[in-house]
Residue, then its C-alpha position, 0 to 999 in steps of 0.5 A: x337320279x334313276x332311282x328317283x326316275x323309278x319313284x316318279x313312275x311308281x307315282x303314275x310318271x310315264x316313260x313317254x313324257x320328255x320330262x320324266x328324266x328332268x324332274x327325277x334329276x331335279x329331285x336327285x340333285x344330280x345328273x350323270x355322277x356330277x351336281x345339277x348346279x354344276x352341269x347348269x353353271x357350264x352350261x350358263x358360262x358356255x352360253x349354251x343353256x337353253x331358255x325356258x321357251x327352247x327347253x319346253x320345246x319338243x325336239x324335232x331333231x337330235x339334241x345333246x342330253x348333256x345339254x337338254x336334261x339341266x335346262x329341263x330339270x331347270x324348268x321342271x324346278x320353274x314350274x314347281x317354284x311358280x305354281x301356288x303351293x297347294x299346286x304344286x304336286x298338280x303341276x308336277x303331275x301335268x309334266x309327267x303323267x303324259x309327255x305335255x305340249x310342245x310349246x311354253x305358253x301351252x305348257x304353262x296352261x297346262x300347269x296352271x302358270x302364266x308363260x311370263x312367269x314361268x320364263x322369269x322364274x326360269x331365268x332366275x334360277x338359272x342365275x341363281x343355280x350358276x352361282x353357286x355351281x361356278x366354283x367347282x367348275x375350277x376344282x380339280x383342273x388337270x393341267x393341260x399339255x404343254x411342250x415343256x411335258x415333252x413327248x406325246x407317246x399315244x395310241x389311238x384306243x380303238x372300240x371294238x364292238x361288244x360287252x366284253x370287248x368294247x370300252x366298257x370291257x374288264x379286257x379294255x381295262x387290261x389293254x389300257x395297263x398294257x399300253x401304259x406299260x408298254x410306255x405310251x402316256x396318252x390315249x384318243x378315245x373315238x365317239x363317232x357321229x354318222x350320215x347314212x343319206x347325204x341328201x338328208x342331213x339327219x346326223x345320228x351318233x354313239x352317244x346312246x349306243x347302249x352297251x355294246x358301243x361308244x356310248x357316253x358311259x362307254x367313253x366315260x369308263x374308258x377315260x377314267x381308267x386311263x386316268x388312273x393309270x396316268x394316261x392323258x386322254x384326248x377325245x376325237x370324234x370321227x364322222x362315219x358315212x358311205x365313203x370318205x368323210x372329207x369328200x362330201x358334197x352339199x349344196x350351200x343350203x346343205x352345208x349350213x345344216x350339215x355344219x349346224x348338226x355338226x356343232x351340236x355333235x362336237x359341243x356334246x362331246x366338248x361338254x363331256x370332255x370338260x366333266x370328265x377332264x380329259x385333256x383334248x379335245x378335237x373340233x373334227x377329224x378329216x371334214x376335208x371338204x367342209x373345212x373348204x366350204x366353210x373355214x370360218x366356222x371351224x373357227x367359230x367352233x372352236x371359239x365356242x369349244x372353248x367356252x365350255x371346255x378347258x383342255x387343248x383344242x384341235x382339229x385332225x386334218x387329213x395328210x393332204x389337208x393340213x396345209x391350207x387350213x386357215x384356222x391353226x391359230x385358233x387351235x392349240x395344236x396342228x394335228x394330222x392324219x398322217x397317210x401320206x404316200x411313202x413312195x410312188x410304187x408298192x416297196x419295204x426297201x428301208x432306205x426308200x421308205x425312209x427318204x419318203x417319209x423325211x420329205x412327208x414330215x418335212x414337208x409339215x414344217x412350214x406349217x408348223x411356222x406360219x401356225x406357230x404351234x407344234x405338230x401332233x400326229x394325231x394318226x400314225x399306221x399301216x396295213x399289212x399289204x403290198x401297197x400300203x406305202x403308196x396308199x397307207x390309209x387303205x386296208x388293202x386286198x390280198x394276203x397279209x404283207x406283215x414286213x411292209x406293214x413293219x418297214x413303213x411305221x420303222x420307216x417314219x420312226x426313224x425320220x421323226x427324229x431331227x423334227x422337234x416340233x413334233x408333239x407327238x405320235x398316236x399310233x392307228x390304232x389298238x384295239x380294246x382286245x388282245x386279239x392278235x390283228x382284229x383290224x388291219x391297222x391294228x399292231x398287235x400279235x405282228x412285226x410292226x407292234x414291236x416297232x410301235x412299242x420299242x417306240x413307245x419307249x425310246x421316245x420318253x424324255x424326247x422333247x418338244x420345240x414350238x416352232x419359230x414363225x418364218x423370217x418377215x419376207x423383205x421388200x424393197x423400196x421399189x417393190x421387188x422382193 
């Protein structure tokens, strides 16, 4: 399609018209190394294919490309479709020669088509082009995890920023072969959204980060080298802004947009998940406060999730969220966010860190029971400071601490054993260079990645129990229990 781009500027298309991507994958036939028919058909199945008005719509806000160049291409096939055929090329013309009105009924008199048309011709097409994109929906579908495949031996591949440094790096590539031959199978890969200004819910993300970030073609390198090597790749969105993401606040008002913008975030990346047949996806990662303010909507996201993606389905909650989410049996897996203090006062004593980490584990179990599904630790690590038992999800300040750091992950190692709910472990986190300690957290070049790496290995043929749900709480006649 970017060829074709560059034939329809050479024919007077400028950059500026909203429709000069659209109409050269119309021509192409194809959109982002898949077929337009197929990216329309998910699209369709999902309910998330906009009509003709909404695709001629000038957006005022962000809007997932994987979403709005098929419906757009669509429209640019409606308006050739319905215009007379020695028109045809005029029709084009009015598209792209200048981004057109921002309406469909000016669109279409611009083009020279009555909007009624150009609405049915739209929808007709998009029936037209579902139908014969459906059936590859269903090929080549990787079977999902189950917790008869046993053990999730993960680290969380973490993006570091630069060409040769970041997700589309040859160096990416090699620490992927080295993860795999340190025995990991699964790798979380980490686009990200961001908030600048809470008193403006204007959501910006990686999506179009260029080279340099975690872009979509970024991701998409990422995962499908990960694939080759037989990583399973799960995909989790993070939310950057000032502070922690689980403590904003917003009026009611606010949370209605924060939550909308949200959504079209986690359905971009859902639909990218799916094309690319990764095998999970995470609805958010530690919205503490927005779950609180707004639980049923998670739900219904994750309901909307599973529309257009067909992998497993989750959500990261923060170590001291977990338990009061009411949304675990609409997800496949609880995840968390394991930062839970190990101990009250800074320590590397082992038998202390131990019997912490067994209460925090332990403590995931009820959990696990009401919800009925197994528990992913979704992120597992340490810093290398003096305190990172009492506050492991810190940096720290001060001079390295490399022996807390080791004795806290052995530590939760160690206890994890007897739990065989556990789905797994993805350990926080590997950095996409070999650089020995690029980020705090990251194993790497110190004590502690020896202790992720001899975990990686021991851990294979472990397996996975799903919970049994609690016993029914009995009542006796008269009410007392």
């Amino acid at each position: 399609w970017s060829v074709a781009a560059l034939r329809l500027r050479q024919g007077g298309a400028v950059e500026g018209s909203r429709f000069l991507v659209p109409a050269a994958v119309r021509f192409a036939g194809r959109f982002e190394g898949e077929g337009l028919e197929v990216a329309i058909a998910r699209l369709y199945a999902g309910g998330l294919l906009p009509t003709a008005a909404d695709a001629a719509t000038r957006d005022v806000r962000w809007r997932s490309p994987l979403v709005r160049v098929p419906a757009r291409a669509l429209l640019v096939d409606a308006v050739i479709a319905s215009a007379p055929p020695d028109g045809r090329a005029a029709a084009l013309a009015a598209l792209l020669r200048r981004d057109p009105p921002g309406t469909l009924d000016s669109l279409a008199r611009l083009v020279g088509v009555p909007a009624s048309t150009l609405a049915n011709r739209y929808r007709a097409l998009a029936e037209e082009r579902a139908r014969s994109g459906r059936r590859a929906l269903v090929l080549d579908r990787r079977a999902p995890w189950r917790p008869t495949d046993g053990f999730q031996r993960g680290v969380c591949l973490a993006h570091e920023v630069g060409l040769e440094r970041g997700y589309l790096s040859a160096e990416c590539a090699r620490q992927l072969a080295r993860i795999r031959e340190s025995g990991a199978n699964t790798v979380s890969l980490t686009p990200f959204a961001w908030l600048f200004d809470l008193r403006e819910v204007a959501m910006g993300n990686s999506t179009d980060a260029g080279p340099d970030g975690e872009s979509d073609e970024a991701l998409v390198e990422a995962a499908g080298r990960a694939r080759a090597l037989g990583l399973r790749v799960w995909l989790k969105p993070h939310l950057w802004t000032r502070g922690w993401s689980g403590d904003l606040t917003f009026t009611p008002t606010g949370w209605a947009r924060f939550l909308d913008a949200w959504e079209e975030h986690a359905l971009h990346w859902a639909l990218l998940a799916e094309r690319e047949r990764m095998d999970g996806f995470m609805i958010g990662h530690e919205l503490a406060s927005a779950t609180t303010a707004d639980p049923a909507r998670f739900r219904a996201l994750a309901g909307r999730v599973r529309r257009v993606y067909g992998g497993l389905v989750s959500y990261v909650a923060n170590w001291d969220e977990v338990e009061r989410i009411p949304f675990w049996d609409a997800l496949d897996l609880v995840s968390v966010s394991f930062y839970t203090p190990l101990a009250e006062s800074p320590t590397r004593d082992a038998a202390t860190l131990r019997a912490g980490a067994t209460r925090a584990l332990a403590a995931l179990e009820p959990v696990a029971r009401r919800a009925g599904r197994p528990v992913l630790i979704a992120e597992l690590g340490f810093s290398p400071n003096a305190a990172a038992a009492v506050r492991p999800w810190e940096s720290g300040d001060g001079p390295e601490d490399l022996e807390t750091q080791r004795a806290c992950l052995a530590a939760v190692v160690a206890a994890s054993e007897p739990f065989e709910w556990l789905a797994g472990v993805h350990f926080w986190k590997w950095g996409t260079t070999a650089r020995p300690g690029g980020d705090p957290f990251d194993t790497k070049g110190r004590p502690a990645g020896t202790v992720v790496t001899d975990a990686l290995r021991i851990w294979q043929g472990r397996p996975v129990r799903v919970p049994a749900p609690p016993p029914p709480t009995r009542t006796s006649p008269g009410g007392r229990r």
